[in-house]
N, C-alpha and C positions, 0 to 999 in steps of 0.2 A: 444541111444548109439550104436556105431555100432564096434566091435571088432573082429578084423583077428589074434590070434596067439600073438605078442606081441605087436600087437600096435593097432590102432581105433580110431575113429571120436566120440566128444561127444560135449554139447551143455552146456554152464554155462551162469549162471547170476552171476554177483557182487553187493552187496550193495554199496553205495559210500556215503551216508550221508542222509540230508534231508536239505534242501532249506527252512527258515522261512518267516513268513510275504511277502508272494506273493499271487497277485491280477490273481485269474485263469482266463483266457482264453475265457473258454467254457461258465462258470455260473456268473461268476463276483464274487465270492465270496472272501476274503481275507481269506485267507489260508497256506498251508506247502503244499508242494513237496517231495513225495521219490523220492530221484536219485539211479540208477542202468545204471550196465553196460553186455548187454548181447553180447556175443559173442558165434563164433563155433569154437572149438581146434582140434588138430591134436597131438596124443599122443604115446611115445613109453614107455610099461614097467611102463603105469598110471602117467606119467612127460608129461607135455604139451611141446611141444616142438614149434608148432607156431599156431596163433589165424589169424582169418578172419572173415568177416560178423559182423564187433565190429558196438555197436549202443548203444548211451548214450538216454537212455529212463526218464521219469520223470512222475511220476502218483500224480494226485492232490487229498489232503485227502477229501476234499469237496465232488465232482461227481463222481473222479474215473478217471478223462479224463487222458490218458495215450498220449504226449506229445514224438518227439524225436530233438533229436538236429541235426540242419542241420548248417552245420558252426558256425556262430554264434548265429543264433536266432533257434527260440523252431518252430513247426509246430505241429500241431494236429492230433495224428494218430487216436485213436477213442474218442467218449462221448456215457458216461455213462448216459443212462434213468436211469431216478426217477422212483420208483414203488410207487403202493398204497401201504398202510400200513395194508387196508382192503381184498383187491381183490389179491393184488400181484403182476395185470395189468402194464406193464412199460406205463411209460407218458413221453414225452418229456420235457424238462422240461425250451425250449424256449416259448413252446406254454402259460405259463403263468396262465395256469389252476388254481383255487383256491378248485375246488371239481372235485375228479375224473371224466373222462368223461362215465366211467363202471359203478359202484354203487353210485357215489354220495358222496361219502365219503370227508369230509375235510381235505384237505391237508395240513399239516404245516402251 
């Protein structure tokens, strides 16, 4: 947040719902989506007065992969490593591993 006196720049997120029964992206899994919408405002006296930098985001409860909307369709902004459950170690989790590739440990 950045404040002069009566007015200042500050940075929000909105919740907007969740999105059911979607086929993720990243893992393939059938899943839910939170939708959010994060924007930067421009404020006098703590009243927004106008927004810029709007981005409609969508994170998948599966991976985690955080998704944004470009027109119509989604685009993948990052994915979320799987970790061991053992070690802690992040694993990819295209690589298809069935036991850590750190300790050994059984994966899901």
């Amino acid at each position: 947040m950045f404040f002069i006196g009566i007015f200042g720049i500050d940075h929000a997120s909105k919740e907007m719902g969740t999105e059911n029964n979607v086929t993720c992206p990243a893992c393939g899994a059938y899943t839910h989506f939170k939708l959010r919408k994060d924007y930067d405002y421009f404020h006098i006296f703590f009243i927004p007065v106008f927004r810029w930098n709007v981005r409609e985001l969508a994170q998948a409860h599966c991976c985690g992969t955080l998704l944004e909307r470009d027109g119509e369709t989604w685009r993948v902004l990052t994915k979320r490593m799987n970790t061991c459950p053992s070690c802690g170690k992040p694993i990819d989790p295209e690589a298809g591993f069935k036991y850590c590739p750190w300790c050994s440990h059984p994966l899901r």
